[in-house]
C-alpha positions, 0 to 999 in steps of 0.5 A: 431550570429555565434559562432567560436572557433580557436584553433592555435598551436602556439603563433604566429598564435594566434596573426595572427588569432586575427587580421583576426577575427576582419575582420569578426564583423558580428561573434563571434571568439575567438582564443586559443592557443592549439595543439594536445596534449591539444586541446582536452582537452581545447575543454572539459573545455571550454564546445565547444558543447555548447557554439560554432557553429564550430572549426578552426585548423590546423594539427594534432590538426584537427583529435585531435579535430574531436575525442572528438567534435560533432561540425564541425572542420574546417582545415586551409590547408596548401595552395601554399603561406604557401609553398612558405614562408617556402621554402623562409625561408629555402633558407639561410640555408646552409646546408642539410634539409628536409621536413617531413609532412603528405602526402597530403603536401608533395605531394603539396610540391613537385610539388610547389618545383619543379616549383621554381626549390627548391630541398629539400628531402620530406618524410611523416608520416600518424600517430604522434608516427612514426615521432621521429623514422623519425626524428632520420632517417634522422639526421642519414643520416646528415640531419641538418635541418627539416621543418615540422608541429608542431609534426615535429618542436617539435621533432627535437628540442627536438632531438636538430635538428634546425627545421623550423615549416610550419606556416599558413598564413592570406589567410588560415585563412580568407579561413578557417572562410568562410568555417566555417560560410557557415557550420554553416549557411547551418546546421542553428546551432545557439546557444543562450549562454551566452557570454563567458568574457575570450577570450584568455587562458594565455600559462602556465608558464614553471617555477614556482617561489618558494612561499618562495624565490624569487630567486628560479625557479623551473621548472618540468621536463615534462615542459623543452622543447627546445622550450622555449628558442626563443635564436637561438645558432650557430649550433655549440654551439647547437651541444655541448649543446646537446652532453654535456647535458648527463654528470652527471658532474659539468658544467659550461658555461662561455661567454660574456654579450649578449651570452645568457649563462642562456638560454644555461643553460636551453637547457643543461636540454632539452636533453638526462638523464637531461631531466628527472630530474627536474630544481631548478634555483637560479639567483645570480643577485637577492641575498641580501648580507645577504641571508641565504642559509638554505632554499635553502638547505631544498628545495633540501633535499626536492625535492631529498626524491622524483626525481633527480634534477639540480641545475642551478646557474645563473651568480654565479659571481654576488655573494660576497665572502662572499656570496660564503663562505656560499653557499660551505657548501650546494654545498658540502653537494647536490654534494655527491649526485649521483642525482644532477647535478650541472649548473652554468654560469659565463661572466667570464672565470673561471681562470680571475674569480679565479684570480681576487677574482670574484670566491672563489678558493674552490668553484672550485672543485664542479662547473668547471668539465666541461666547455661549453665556447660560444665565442663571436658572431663574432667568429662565422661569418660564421653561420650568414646566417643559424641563420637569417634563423633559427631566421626569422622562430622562429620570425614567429612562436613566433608573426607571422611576414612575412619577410622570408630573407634578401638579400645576401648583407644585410647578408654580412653585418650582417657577417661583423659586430663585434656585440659587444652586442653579441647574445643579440643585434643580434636578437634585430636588426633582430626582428626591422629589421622583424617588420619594413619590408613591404615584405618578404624580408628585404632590404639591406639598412635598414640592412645598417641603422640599422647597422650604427645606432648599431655602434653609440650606442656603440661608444657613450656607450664606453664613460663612464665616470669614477668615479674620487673620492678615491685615486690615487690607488683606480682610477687606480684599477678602470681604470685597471677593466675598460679595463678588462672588455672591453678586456673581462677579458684577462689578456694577452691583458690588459697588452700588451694594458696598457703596464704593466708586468704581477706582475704589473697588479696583484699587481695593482689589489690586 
């Protein structure tokens, strides 16, 4: 039985190249996931020679591999369909973009863009240390988007570029299996090994919790990549993440549930001097009201006789009063340090956080320098056709579906719609939308459905029932809270929509 390796760049191809391989019983294919920088290497631990008639991949990963295997390395090339998928991906996208590959691509690019009427700047590379200056290139020249193998991909995104990866479809895989089994047949190089029982490598974790605190992440530096975050931000909140990652100065980031503020946070780390200190994150949901914040405390004494490190409070208004009061001596303490950098998040802004008692007033100081304040989804309604396209494509990239857009009218639609449940309940819809779509473009009227069924949801959630037990004071204080949280902690519209002054909302909330 012929024995083949697939080795795929990217998590959705592996799923894509899993469901391929079981059209072919008569073989033996397993499918990893691995690209240039560690594809050699999981050809070495996974003993290749011996155990394998040939290698299929993609990319950089060809020459990679061809370097440190004597057994065939078959390339899945990039063919006219992938080609075609990736210019139908990068069709909504608004503004200036550019294709960036080696240049057997770009040449089939631009004679398959030129037939479909498709202008978009090609430029090609022949070695993998030229492309961040490229990169860096034609950001400078204002270009806002980049298409590109899995180098190019990373490297925009690591320069917080919005970028759209060349995937590689069912056809190049099946095209790239017969290549494969006709090679192995024609040098009748079958060996007799012993069957291998772990067909899958796990992708390695990027945090790792601390073996003594549950609470706790820890996340080392040369793992914080953008490309661990799937949540797509308007490009504007991209923008801000990046520009603002630098500053050594305590930052918050405030929004509403749905904004995704924890992963804006972890992209806050991926860019410029952050990116070189390594990532402690507390989640505040998780701490018990008797926790004992002295191990948190010996953890970061620890880690700073070594490196710079940040600290990343995730949704800190989960915590008590009193569990901030013991948390302010050790902020106190890590803040005279020069190599901290101090992250929080917060659904509240900091002023109705303050006011209310959500946030102890002392605790200010050492978390609010900075903020990064993401306004709820609708604000940003003219982004809507750029981040389906920047989602569709990080949706292939993740499981391998096929849809590429969505009619204009079905964009309308999702630009028109308040999304209550914000980011969240945006990329929900899209990934129901993506699974359940036969063709490559989604239809108007299953965004139609699938809208009308999200108003339902809601409309159906607001009726909360309310907790009638206590006193008259105590359901007041309940019903005002209520209303806050519907208007999103703004004072000034839960007084004009109670009709109540100012001093009364106060006192009702003292």
């Amino acid at each position: 039985m012929t024995r083949i390796l697939i080795l795929a760049p990217y998590a959705g191809l592996k799923e894509l190249a899993a469901a391929v391989a079981a059209e072919y019983p008569a073989a033996h294919l397993e499918v990893h996931v691995g690209n240039y920088l560690n594809g050699p290497e999981l050809l070495l631990r996974l003993t290749a020679v011996e155990h394998f008639d040939a290698v299929i991949t993609r990319g950089g990963t060809v020459d990679a591999c061809r370097r440190v295997s004597s057994i065939p390395v078959i390339e899945m090339a990039v063919n006219a369909f992938d080609m075609i998928r990736v210019i139908q991906l990068s069709e909504g996208y608004t503004g200036q973009k550019a294709l960036l590959a080696y240049p057997n691509i770009v040449s089939s690019f631009a004679q398959l863009s030129e037939l479909l009427g498709y202008a978009v700047p090609a430029g090609s590379y022949r070695e993998h240390q030229e492309v961040p200056a490229l990169v860096r290139e034609l950001r400078s020249r204002g270009c806002e988007l980049v298409i590109g193998d899995q180098i190019v991909y990373q490297t925009a995104q690591e320069l917080g570029m919005s970028s759209i990866l060349l995937t590689t479809g069912a056809e190049a895989i099946r095209s790239a299996i017969e290549e494969a089994l006709r090679l192995a047949d024609a040098l009748s190089n079958q060996i007799a090994a012993p069957p291998i029982h772990s067909p899958h490598i796990a992708a390695s974790a990027n945090s790792e919790p601390f073996a003594e605190d549950e609470t706790i992440l820890i996340t080392e530096k040369n793992t914080l990549s953008p490309g661990a975050v799937h949540t797509v931000f308007p490009p504007e909140v991209m923008l801000q993440l990046t520009e603002w990652s630098d500053t050594p100065l305590p930052t918050i980031i405030t929004g509403e549930d749905g904004m995704c503020k924890n992963d804006a946070g972890f992209l806050c780390c991926c860019f410029g001097s952050a990116k070189r200190k390594k990532l402690v994150r507390v989640n505040c949901c998780l701490i018990p009201a008797d926790y004992d914040f002295g191990g948190l405390d010996r953890l970061l004494s620890k880690l700073l006789e070594k490196e710079e490190l940040t600290l990343f409070l995730e949704d800190i208004h989960q915590l008590t009063v009193e569990i901030q009061r013991r948390l302010l001596p050790v902020l106190k303490r890590i803040t005279k340090d020069s190599r901290v950098k101090l992250l929080s998040s917060s659904e509240l802004p900091v002023e109705a956080a303050v006011n209310t008692g959500r946030l102890l007033r002392q605790l200010r100081p050492y978390l609010d320098e900075v903020r990064i304040e993401l306004k709820p989804l609708a604000a940003y309604a003219p982004d809507i056709p750029n981040m389906v396209s920047m989602y569709l494509a990080a949706l292939d990239v993740r499981c391998g579906t096929r849809a590429v857009g969505i009619r204009e009218k079905g964009i309308r639609l999702l630009s028109e719609y308040r999304w209550p449940g914000n980011l969240r309940q945006f990329m929900r819809v899209l990934n129901e939308l993506a699974l359940g779509s036969s063709g490559a473009y989604i239809p108007e009227n299953h965004v139609r459905h699938a809208l009308e069924q999200e108003q339902n949801h809601y409309a159906h959630a607001s009726l909360v029932p309310m907790d009638l037990t206590g006193s008259l004071k105590d359901i007041e204080a309940r019903i005002i809270r209520h209303v806050m949280e519907e208007e999103g902690m703004n004072q000034a519209k839960v007084e004009k929509r109670l009709d109540i002054s100012h001093s009364t909302l106060w006192r009702r909330l003292k």
